[in-house]
LOGU-537889 format. One record per residue (C-alpha): residue in one letter; z, x, y. Coordinates in Angstrom, 3 decimals. Layout:
BEGIN
<site a,<Z,X,Y>>;
...
//
This chain:
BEGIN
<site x,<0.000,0.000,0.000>>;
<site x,<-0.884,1.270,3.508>>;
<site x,<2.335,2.086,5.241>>;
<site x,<0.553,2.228,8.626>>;
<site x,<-1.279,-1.040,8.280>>;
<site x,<1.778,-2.905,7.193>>;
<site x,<3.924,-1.465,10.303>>;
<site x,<1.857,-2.328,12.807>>;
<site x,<1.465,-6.296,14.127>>;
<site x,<2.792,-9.020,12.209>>;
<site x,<4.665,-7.521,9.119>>;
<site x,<6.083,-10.646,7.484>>;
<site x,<2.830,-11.813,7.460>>;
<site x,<1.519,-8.833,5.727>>;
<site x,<4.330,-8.689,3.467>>;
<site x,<3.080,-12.091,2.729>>;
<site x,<-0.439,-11.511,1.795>>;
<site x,<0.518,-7.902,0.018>>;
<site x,<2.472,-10.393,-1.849>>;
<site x,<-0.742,-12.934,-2.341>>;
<site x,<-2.600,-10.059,-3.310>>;
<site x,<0.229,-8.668,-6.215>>;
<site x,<0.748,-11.758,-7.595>>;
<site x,<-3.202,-12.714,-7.899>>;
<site x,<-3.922,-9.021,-9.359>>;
<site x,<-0.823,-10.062,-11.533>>;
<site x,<-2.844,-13.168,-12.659>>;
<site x,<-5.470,-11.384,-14.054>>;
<site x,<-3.012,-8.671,-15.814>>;
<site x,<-0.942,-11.555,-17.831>>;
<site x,<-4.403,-12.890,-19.122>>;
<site x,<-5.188,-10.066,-20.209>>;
<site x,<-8.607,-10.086,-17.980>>;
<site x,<-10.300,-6.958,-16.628>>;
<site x,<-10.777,-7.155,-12.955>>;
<site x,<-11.731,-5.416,-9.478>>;
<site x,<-10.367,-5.946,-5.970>>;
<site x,<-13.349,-8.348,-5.004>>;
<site x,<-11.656,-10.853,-8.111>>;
<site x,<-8.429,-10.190,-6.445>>;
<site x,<-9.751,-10.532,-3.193>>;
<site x,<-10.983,-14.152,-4.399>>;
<site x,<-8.352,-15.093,-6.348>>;
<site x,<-5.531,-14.577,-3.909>>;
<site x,<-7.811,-16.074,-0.942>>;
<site x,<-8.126,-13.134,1.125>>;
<site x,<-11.529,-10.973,2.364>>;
<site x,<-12.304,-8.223,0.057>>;
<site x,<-11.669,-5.637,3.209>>;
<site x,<-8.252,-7.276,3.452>>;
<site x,<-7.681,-5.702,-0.111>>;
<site x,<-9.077,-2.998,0.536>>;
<site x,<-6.696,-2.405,3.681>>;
<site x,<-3.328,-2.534,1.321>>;
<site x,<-5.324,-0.818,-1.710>>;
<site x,<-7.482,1.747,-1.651>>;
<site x,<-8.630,1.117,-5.684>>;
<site x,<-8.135,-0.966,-8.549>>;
<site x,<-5.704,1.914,-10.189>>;
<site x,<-3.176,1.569,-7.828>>;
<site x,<-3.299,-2.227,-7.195>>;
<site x,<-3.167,-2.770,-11.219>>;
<site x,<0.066,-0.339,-11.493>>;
<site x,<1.797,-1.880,-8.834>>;
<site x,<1.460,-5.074,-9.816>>;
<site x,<2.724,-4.392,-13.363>>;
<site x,<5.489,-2.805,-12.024>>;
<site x,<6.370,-5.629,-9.617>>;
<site x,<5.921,-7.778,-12.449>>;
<site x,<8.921,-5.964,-14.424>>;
<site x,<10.720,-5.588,-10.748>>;
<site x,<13.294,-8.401,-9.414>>;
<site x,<14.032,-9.098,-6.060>>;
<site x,<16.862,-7.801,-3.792>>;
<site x,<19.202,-10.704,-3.894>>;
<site x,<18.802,-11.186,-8.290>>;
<site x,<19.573,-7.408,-8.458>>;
<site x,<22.780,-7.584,-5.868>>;
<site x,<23.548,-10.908,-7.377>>;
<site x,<26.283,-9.742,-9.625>>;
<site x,<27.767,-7.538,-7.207>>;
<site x,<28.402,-9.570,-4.401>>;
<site x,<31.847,-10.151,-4.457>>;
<site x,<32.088,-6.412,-5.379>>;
<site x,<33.171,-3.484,-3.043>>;
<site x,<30.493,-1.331,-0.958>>;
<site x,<30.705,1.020,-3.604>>;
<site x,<30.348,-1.356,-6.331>>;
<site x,<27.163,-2.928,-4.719>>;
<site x,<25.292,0.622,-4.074>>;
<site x,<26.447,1.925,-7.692>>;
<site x,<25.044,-1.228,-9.356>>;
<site x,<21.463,-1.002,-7.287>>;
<site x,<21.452,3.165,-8.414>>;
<site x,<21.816,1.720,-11.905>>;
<site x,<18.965,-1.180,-11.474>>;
<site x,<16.197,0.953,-9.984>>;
<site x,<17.576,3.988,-12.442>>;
<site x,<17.122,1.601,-15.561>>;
<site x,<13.681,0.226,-14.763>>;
<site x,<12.319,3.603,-13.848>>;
<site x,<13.221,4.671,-17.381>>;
<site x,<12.061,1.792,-18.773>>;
<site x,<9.127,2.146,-17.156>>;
<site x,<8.530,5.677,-16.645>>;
<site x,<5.396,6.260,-17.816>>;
<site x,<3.969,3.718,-15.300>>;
<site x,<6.305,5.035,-12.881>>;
<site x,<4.082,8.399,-13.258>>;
<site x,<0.857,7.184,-13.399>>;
<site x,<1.523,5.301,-10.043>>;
<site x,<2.698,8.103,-8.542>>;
<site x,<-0.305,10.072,-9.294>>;
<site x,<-2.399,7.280,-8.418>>;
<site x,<-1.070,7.313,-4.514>>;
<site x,<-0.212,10.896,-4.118>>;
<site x,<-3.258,12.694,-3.521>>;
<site x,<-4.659,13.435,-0.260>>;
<site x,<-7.747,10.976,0.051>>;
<site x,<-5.694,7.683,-0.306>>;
<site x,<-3.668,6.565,2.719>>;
<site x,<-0.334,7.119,3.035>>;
<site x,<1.881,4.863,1.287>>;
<site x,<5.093,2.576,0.906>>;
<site x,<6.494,3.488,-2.727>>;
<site x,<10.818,2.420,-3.106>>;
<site x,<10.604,-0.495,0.008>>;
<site x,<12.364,-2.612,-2.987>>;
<site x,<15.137,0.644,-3.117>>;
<site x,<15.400,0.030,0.681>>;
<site x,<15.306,-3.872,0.807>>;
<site x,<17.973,-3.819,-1.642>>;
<site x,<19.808,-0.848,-0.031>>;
<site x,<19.870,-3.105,3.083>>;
<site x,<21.023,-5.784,1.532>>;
<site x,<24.042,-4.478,0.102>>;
<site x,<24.907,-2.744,3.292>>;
<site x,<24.799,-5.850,5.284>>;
<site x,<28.374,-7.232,4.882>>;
<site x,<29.342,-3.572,6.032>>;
<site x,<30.687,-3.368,9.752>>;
<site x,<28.214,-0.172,10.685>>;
<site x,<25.900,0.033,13.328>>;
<site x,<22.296,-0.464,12.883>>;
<site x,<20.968,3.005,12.818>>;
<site x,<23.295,4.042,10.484>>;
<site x,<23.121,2.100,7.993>>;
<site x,<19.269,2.952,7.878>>;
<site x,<20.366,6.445,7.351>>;
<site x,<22.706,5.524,4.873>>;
<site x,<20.365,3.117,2.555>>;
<site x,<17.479,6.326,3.160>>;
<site x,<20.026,8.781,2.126>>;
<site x,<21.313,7.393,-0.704>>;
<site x,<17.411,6.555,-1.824>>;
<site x,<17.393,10.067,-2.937>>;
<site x,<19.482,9.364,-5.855>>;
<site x,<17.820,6.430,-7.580>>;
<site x,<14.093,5.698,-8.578>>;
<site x,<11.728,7.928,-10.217>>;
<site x,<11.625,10.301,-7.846>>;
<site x,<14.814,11.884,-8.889>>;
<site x,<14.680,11.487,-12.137>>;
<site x,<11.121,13.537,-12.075>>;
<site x,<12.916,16.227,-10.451>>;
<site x,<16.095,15.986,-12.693>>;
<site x,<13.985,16.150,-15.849>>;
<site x,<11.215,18.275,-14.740>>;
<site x,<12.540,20.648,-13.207>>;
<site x,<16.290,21.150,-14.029>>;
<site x,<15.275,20.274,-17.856>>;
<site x,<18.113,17.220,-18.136>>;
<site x,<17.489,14.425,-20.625>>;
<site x,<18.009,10.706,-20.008>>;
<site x,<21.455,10.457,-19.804>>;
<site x,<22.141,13.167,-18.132>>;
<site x,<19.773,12.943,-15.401>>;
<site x,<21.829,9.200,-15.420>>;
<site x,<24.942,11.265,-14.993>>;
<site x,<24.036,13.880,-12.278>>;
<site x,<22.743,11.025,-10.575>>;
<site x,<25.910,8.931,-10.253>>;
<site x,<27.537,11.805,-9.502>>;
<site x,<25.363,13.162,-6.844>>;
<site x,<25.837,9.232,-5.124>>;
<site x,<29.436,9.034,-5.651>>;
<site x,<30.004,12.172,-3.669>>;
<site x,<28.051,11.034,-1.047>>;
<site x,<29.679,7.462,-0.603>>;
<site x,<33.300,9.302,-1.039>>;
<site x,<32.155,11.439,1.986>>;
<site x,<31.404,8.357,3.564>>;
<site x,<34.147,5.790,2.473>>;
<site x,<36.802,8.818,3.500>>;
<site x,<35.173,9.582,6.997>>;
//
């Protein structure tokens, strides 16, 4: 998705039709039907150069919509947590977005190659870490621009970012990347909680 596109003029409205256009390409997945971004463009009502604006190719449009298909929203995932401590709420999301990148982590890989090369425009990957990040900072008494820090700090530890670097590089295995993980995000929010 186009990070610059979707920041500039109306972005609940884009969020809207990046939405249309996920759940259309998402159509066509759980039928089992091959398809391009003109189908998509038709099914989900939308000019083909509208696509083409959030999605540069079929590749990255198909992986994110079967990720977003195994994805739930910010308020099911902090759903369970809300009568929880800060804490709690942050620990629990680290574990969500840990779990399904795991679960999904060959996906998770193939996206990531699919959007990080230097011909396709720069774009959005985590906004459901940050939405949900948000969300479970909100009851929090902090002023604005810090709990954007806070939710982009503590984006570090969760996702499949980290876990990349955790298994590729320092050679950790599942549940130990888990581990350093939690650990990593429970120093941080002690820091935090203590300050």
């Amino acid at each position: 998705m186009n990070k610059d596109y979707i920041q500039t003029g109306r972005t609940n409205q884009k969020l809207e039709t990046r939405d249309k256009i996920l759940k259309s390409a998402q159509y066509f997945l759980k039928k089992g039907k091959t398809f391009n971004l003109e189908d998509v463009a038709k099914k989900s009502k939308v000019s083909r150069a509208t696509v083409y604006r959030y999605y540069s190719n079929v590749e990255i449009l198909t992986t994110e919509a079967s990720l977003d298909i195994n994805t739930l929203d910010s308020a099911a995932i902090l759903e369970k947590y809300q009568d929880k401590g800060l804490q709690e709420r942050i620990l629990g999301v680290q574990d969500y977005f840990n779990t399904l990148s795991l679960d999904n982590e060959p996906l998770f890989r193939r996206y990531l190659s699919a959007v990080i090369v230097p011909s396709t425009p720069k774009s959005v990957r985590g906004a459901r870490r940050i939405k949900a990040l948000h969300l479970a900072l909100e009851q929090e008494n902090l002023p604005t621009q810090e709990k954007k820090d806070l939710a982009n700090l503590l984006t570090l530890f969760m996702g499949i970012e980290p876990l990349i670097v955790t298994k590729d590089v320092a050679n950790l295995n599942d549940k130990e990347s888990r581990r350093i993980l939690k650990w990593g995000l429970e120093l941080i929010l002690k820091a935090y909680l203590t300050d």
